[in-house]
N, C-alpha and C positions, 0 to 999 in steps of 0.2 A: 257515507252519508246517504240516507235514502231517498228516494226521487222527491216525496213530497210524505211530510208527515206534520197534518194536520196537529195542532197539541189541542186544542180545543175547538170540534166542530161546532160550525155556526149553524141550529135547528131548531126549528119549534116544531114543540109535541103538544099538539092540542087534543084534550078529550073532548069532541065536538057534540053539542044536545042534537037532537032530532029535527032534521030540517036544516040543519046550518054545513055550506058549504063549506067542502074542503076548502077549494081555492080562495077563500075569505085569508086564508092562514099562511097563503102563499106568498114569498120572500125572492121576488128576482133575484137573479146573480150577472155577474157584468165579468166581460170578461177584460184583465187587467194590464196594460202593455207598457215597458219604463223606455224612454228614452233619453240617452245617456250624451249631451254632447257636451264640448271643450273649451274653455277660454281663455284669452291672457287680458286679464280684468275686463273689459267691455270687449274685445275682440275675439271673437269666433276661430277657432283652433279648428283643423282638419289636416288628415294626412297632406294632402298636397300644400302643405306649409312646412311642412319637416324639410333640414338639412339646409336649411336660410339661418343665417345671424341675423336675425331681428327683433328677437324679445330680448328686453331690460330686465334685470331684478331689482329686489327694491335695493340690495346692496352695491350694486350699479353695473353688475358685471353682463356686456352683452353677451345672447346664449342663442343656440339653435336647440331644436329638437328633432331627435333621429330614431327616435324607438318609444311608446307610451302603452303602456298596454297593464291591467291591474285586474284583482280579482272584488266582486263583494257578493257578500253570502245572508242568509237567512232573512230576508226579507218579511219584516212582523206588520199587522195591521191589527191595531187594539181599537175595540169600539165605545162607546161614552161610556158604556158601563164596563168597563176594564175585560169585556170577552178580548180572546186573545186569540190569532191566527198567525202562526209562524210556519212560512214555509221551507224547510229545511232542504236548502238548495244552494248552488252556487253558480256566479258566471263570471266566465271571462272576458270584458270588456278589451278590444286591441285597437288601437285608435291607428297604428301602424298600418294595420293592414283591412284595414276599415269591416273587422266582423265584432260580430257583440254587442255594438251599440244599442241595438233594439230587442228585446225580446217581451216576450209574456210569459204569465205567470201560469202555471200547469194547473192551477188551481182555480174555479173560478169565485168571485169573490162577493158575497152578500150586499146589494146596494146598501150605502149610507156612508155615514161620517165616522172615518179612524184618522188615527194618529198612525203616520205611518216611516216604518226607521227600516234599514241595513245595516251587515257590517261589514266597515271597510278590510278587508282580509278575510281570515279565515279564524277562529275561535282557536284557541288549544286542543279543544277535540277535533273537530274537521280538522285539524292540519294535519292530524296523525294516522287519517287515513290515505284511502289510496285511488287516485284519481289519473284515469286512462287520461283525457285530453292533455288536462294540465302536464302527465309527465310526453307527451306526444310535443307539445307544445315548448320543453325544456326550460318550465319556469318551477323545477322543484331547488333547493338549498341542502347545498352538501351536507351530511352525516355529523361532520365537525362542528357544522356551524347549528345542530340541533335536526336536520332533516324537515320535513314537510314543504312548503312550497313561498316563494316570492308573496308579497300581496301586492308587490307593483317592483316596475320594472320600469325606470325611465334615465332614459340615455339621451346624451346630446353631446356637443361641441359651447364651448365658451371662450374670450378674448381674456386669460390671467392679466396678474398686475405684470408680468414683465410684456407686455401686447403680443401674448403670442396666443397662437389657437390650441387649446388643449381639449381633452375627453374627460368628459365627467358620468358617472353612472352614479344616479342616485335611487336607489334600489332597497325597498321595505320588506322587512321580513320582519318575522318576530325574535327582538331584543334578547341575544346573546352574550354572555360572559363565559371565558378560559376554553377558545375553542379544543379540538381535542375530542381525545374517549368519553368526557363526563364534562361538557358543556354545560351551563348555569346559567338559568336565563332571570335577570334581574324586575323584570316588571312587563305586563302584557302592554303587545303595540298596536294591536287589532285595536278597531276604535268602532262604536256606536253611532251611525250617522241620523239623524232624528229630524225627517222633513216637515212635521208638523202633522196639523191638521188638513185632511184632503175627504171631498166628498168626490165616492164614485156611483156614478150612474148611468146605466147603458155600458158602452163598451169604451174605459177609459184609458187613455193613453197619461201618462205621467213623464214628465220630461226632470231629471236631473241634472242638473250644471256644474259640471270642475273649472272653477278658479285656478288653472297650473300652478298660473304667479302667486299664490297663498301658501305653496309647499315650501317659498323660500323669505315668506315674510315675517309671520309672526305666530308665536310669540320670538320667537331666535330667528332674528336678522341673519340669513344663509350667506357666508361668505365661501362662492366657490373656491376659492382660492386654499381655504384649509379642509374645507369638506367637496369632495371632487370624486375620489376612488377610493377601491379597498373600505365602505362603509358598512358592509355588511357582517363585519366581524369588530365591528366598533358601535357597543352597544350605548354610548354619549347622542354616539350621529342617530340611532334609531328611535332614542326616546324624544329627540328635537324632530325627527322627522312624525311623528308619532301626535308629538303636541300642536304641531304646524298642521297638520292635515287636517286636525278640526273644525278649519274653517274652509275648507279648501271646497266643500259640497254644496250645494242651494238646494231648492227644488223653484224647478221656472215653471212653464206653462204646463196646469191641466186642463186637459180638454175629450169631449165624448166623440168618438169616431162613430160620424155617420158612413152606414155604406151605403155606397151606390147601387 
């Protein structure tokens, strides 16, 4: 994947008459920063809440969390008239170990008003390349299971129905059949996440909000109890993790960073 590849730059080419300034033509740019933080429906998720049983699912099973950490890539800003700005990039958000949650955009970004999306994972093509962090980081997917890399990775502890405390990894890659030499992958699980409409201006900061509790709500009511481990070669479990995470994104507060 290359660092940043513009598909369609944002320019105006004026042929200017005699006497009219350039800078009549001139287009600010802002530069653009996401901030990525966690909830369990109204409540504010951070590392130092990991390895607590205290979140509920909606299927009633109480659960801790002990590892969160996920990738999302290509970051698009489309403007009222359908110009397109895709920055063909990725990061890895670690809620674990608290890096990722904030970065900006390499690029910087024409003021005004886009529709602005991600994707949650990595597309079929990025996944098939080759990426130093990510494989440093030991979130790439066995050879069997298709190769390329997690698009999330969340672990924790849960109370089953006989009341004992078990390990569940519930862990997104893209949706594999017959693991093996000649794996078959059934339907893409990378998903489109579409915050809407956002006006940036000055130097904007964008904040994103995960809903946890959504990855086991709906549309398929998560019952740990049959879905817990071993989901990664169970391509049923990835297409329900797949449809549940549609809702799992917002977009919360933007706002322009004055500096001091």
């Amino acid at each position: 994947m290359k660092k940043i590849l513009i598909l369609i730059v944002f320019a105006v080419l004026s042929f200017t008459s005699c006497g009219e300034d350039l800078d009549d033509n001139f287009i600010p740019t802002t530069q653009t920063t996401f901030k990525f933080t966690h909830h369990w429906n109204d409540e504010i998720v951070t590392n130092a809440d990991f390895n607590t049983l205290q979140y509920t699912n909606e299927h009633g099973e109480l659960l801790s969390i002990e590892r969160l950490r996920y990738v999302i890539s290509d970051i698009t800003f489309v403007s009222g008239n359908n110009t397109q700005l895709a920055l063909d990039d990725y990061y890895l958000i670690d809620v674990t170990n608290n890096s990722g949650l904030n970065f900006s955009t390499q690029t910087e970004i024409p003021s005004g008003t886009y529709t602005v999306s991600f994707t949650f994972g990595l597309n079929n093509e990025d996944n098939s390349e080759n990426y130093l962090n990510l494989n440093s980081a030991s979130f790439n997917v066995p050879e069997m299971l298709g190769g390329g890399y997690h698009y999330m990775q969340f672990d924790g502890k849960f109370i089953n129905s006989n009341s004992e405390e078990q390990g569940f990894n519930y862990h997104a890659i893209r949706a594999v059949d017959n693991p093996g030499a000649n794996p078959t992958f059934p339907q893409d699980t990378f998903f489109t996440v579409n915050l809407g409409a956002i006006t940036v201006t000055g130097n904007t900061e964008i904040e994103v909000k995960m809903n946890i509790a959504e990855w086991f709500k709906s549309p398929n009511l998560w019952d740990l109890n049959d879905f817990n481990q071993m989901l990664m070669p169970n391509s049923t479990a990835q297409i329900m993790m797949f449809q549940n995470g549609q809702s799992a994104f917002s977009l919360g507060e933007v706002a322009e960073i004055i500096d001091n």
